[in-house]
C-alpha positions in Angstrom: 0.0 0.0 0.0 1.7 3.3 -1.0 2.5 5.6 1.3 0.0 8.9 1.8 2.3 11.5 1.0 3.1 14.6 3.5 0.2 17.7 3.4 2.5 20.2 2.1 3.0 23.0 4.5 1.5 26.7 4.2 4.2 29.1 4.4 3.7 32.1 6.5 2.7 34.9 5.0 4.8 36.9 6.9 7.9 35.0 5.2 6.6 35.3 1.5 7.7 38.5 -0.4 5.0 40.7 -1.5 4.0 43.6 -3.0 2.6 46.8 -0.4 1.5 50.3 -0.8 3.4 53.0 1.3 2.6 56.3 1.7 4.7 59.0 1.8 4.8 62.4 3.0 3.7 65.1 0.4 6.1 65.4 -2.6 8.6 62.9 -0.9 8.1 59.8 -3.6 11.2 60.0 -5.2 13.5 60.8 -2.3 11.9 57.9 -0.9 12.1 55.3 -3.6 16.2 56.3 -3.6 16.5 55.8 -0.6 14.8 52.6 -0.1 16.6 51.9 -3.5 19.9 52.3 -1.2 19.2 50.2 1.6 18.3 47.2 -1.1 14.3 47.3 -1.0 13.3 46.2 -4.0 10.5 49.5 -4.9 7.9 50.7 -7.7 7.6 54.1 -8.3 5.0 55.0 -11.2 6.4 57.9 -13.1 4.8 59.9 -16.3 6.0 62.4 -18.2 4.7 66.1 -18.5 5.6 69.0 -20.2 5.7 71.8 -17.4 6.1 75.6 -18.4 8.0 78.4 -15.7 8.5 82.0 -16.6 10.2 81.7 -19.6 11.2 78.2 -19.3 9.7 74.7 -20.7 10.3 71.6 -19.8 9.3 67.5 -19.6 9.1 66.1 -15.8 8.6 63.0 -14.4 5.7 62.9 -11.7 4.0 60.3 -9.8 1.6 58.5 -10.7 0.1 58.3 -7.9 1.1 61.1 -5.6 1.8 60.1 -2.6 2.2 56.3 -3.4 4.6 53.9 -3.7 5.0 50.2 -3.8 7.7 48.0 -1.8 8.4 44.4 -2.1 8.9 42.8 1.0 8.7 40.3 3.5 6.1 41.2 6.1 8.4 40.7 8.7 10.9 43.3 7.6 8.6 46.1 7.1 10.3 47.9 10.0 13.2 49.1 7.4 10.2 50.5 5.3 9.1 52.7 7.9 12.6 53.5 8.9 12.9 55.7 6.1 12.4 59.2 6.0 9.5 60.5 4.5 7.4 57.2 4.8 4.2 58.0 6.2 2.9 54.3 6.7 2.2 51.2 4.5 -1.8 51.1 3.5 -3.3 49.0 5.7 -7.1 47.3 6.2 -8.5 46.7 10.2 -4.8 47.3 11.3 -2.8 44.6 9.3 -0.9 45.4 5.8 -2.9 44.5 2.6 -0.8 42.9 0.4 -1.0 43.7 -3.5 -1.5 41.0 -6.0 1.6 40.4 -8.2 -0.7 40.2 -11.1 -1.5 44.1 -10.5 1.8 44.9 -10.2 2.8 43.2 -13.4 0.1 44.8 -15.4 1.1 48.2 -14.0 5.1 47.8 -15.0 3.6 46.6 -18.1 1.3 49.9 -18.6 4.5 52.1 -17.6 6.3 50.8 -20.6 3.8 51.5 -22.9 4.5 55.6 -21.8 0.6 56.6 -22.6 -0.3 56.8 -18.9 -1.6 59.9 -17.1 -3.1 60.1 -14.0 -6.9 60.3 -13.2 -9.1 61.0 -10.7 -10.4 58.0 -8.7 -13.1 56.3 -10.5 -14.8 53.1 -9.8 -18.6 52.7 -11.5 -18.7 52.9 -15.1 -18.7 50.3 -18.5 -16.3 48.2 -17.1 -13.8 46.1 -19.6 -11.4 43.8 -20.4 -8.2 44.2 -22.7 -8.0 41.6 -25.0 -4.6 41.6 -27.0 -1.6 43.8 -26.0 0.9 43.6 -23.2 -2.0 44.7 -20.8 -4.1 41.2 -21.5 -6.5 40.6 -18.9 -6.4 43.9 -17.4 -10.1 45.1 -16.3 -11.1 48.8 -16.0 -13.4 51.0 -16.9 -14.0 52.8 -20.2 -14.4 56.3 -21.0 -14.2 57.9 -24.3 -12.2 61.4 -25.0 -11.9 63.5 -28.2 -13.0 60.4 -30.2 -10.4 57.9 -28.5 -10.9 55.3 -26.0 -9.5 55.4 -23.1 -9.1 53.1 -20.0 -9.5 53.9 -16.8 -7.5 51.5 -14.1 -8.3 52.1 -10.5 -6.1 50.6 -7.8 -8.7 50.3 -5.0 -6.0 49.9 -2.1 -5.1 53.3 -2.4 -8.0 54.5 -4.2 -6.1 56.1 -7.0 -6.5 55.3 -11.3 -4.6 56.0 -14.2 -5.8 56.4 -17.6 -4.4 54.4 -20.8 -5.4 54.9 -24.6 -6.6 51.8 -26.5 -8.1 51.0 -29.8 -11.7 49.6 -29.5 -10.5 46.2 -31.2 -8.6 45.3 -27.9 -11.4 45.5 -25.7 -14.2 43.1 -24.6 -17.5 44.4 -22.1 -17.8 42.3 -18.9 
């Protein structure tokens, strides 16, 4: 009679490295992502380009996309070196423990960041909401709006109620 084999063990989610939103004080994200950069946190900082006009002066700057924002990959444990950092307000948290961001989100929001069509939004979550069909964003959902004859996609991260916008052609979208 073969032998039952062992009930693998669940790992501790405090021993798994994941994905968390901080926050960080006002106008602090990219001081903070260097610095976290330095002390070997891995870190996600969502930049997009603008073109920004002083006095006589023009020029393209990279902002956050979400101001205030940043992700972190880390162990739950070692979230203490996080908060160590200057200008880290907290890491986004639900009833007092630390939500953890699917990777899957994180993936599709590198992949967005590449495709350099992003722009902030303000936080929307009812609408016509949509899937991407083809693209480096497959299997992205969101809602749709349409601008100036162009679709575009509205993606909300709920866990720090924030969105971003991307353009699409109609052909790579599918109603839910």
């Amino acid at each position: 009679m073969p032998t039952p084999s062992p009930i693998p063990e669940i790992a501790d989610p405090a021993q798994q490295l994941s994905w968390y939103a901080i926050s960080t004080s006002p106008r602090h994200e990219k001081a903070v992502a260097s610095q976290l950069a330095g002390r070997g946190i891995e870190n996600l900082l969502p930049l997009y380009r603008e073109l920004r006009s002083w006095k006589q002066r023009r020029a393209q700057v990279d902002l956050p996309l979400f101001p205030g924002y940043l992700f972190v990959r880390i162990m739950l444990q070692a979230r203490l070196r996080v908060l160590e950092v200057p200008g880290v307000a907290q890491i986004v948290s639900f009833s007092g423990r630390p939500a953890a961001l699917p990777e899957t989100e994180i993936d599709a929001l590198r992949a967005a960041l590449e495709l350099h069509h992003l722009q902030p939004h303000p936080y929307m979550k009812q609408g016509r909401r949509v899937r991407i069909r083809r693209g480096p964003l497959r299997g992205l959902e969101g809602v749709i709006e349409r601008q100036r004859g162009a679709f575009r996609m509205i993606v909300s991260v709920d866990f720090i109620q924030r969105s971003m916008a991307v353009e699409l052609s109609s052909a790579d979208l599918e109603c839910l």
